[in-house]
Residue, then its C-alpha position, 0 to 999 in steps of 0.5 A: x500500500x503506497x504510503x503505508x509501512x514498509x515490510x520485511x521482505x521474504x524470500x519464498x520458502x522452498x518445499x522441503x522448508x514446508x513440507x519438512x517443518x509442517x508450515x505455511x509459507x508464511x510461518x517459514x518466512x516470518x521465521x526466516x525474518x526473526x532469524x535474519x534480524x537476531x543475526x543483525x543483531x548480534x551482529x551489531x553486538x559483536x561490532x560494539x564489542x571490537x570497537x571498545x577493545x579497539x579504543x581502550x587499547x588505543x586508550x592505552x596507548x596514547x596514555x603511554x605516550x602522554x610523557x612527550x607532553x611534559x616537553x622536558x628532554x628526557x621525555x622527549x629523548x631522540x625528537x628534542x628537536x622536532x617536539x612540535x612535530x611529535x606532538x602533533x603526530x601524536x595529538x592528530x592520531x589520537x583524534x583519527x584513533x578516536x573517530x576511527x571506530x564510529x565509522x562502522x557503526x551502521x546504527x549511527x550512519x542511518x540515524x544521524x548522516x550528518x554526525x557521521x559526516x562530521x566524524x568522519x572529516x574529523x578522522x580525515x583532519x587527524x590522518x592529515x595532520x598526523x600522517x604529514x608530521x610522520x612524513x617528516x619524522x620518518x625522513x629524520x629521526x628514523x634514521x637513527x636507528x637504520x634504514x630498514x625502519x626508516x624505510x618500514x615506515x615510508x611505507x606504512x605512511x604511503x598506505x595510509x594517506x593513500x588509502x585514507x585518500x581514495x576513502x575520502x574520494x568515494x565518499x564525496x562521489x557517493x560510491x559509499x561501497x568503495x568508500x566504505x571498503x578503503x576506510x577499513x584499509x585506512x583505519x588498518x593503516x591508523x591502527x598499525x603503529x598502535x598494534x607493532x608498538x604494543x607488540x614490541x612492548x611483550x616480553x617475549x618480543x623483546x627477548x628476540x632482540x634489540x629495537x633496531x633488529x625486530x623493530x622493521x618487521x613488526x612495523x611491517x606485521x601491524x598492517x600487511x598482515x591486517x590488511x590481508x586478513x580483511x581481503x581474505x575475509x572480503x573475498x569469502x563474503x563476497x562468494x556468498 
């Protein structure tokens, strides 16, 4: 009825569905229905839960890193000279760690586009700024411990503003599918220091050898290997 409320849609049961359960078509799609909307929601439950544990370790992380804003040279160490620079890095990637999870929240997508929005540009603003200033701290400081982490980290910088900009680009052309699908690689990008930091922090990694040694690989590990779960996860949904 035009005007009227919309209702679920069904796909039509099969005989085996009907003849097997002893049920009207009409019971079996209702039942279809319940089930299609207790996976939404669990579905919806299972996201919430990652994203706390995302920002509570994201939380944790920049809590261990608040001792660069004391400004004093030995909490500032090997980037005295570029403090501005660290702490801006630091301060536009808590904001992008922040905003990041709320751009998966499907809920608040469809209720409120406007805050969603706004998030969103928040979280582009935080790469922008932070991504600009590991530019500069990857070409100077990082040399300081080798070429091999310099380099580990050129790389991740170039993933992240890479995938971040084709994000922002879908989204302002209205290609929310592609644009949904690179702000998961941006954000797998955003999250990989927080992950090869806090791995690097373990004991157990730390037996395996000095900073200069292990620390390229796991700088590599924190967003190559995210990155190919989510297309290996993306290619089995997409069989479906």
């Amino acid at each position: 009825m035009p005007g009227g409320p919309a209702r679920d849609a069904c796909v039509a049961p099969n005989l085996f569905s009907v003849i097997v359960w002893s049920r009207s078509p009409l019971e079996i799609c209702g039942m279809e229905n319940l089930q299609v909307k207790r996976n939404g929601k669990g579905k919806e439950i299972t996201g919430i839960i990652a994203g706390i544990a995302v920002l509570v370790l994201s939380f944790y992380f920049l809590g261990i890193n608040l001792h660069f804003f004391r400004m004093t040279p030995e909490d500032l160490g090997k980037y005295v000279n570029v403090k501005w620079i660290i702490l801006l890095h630091i301060a536009g990637g808590a904001v992008a760690l922040i905003t990041g999870p709320f751009q998966f929240w499907d809920r608040l997508r469809l209720k409120n586009r406007l805050i969603h929005r706004r998030l969103g540009w928040a979280y582009c603003a935080g790469v922008f700024i932070s991504s600009s200033c590991a530019i500069w701290l990857s070409a100077t400081t990082a040399f300081q411990i080798n070429w091999a982490y310099a380099f580990s980290l050129h790389i991740w910088i170039g993933v992240w503003i890479i995938s971040s900009h084709i994000a922002l680009m879908a989204a302002i052309r209205k290609k929310f599918v592609l644009h949904k699908e690179w702000m998961w690689r941006s954000y797998i990008a955003t999250l990989a220091f927080v992950v090869s930091a806090t791995l690097l922090k373990l004991p157990v990694v730390q037996q395996l050898g000095t900073f200069a040694e292990i620390g390229p690989s796991f700088f590599w590990l924190g967003w190559a290997v995210p990155m190919f779960l989510y297309e290996v996860t993306r290619s089995f949904k997409a069989r479906k």
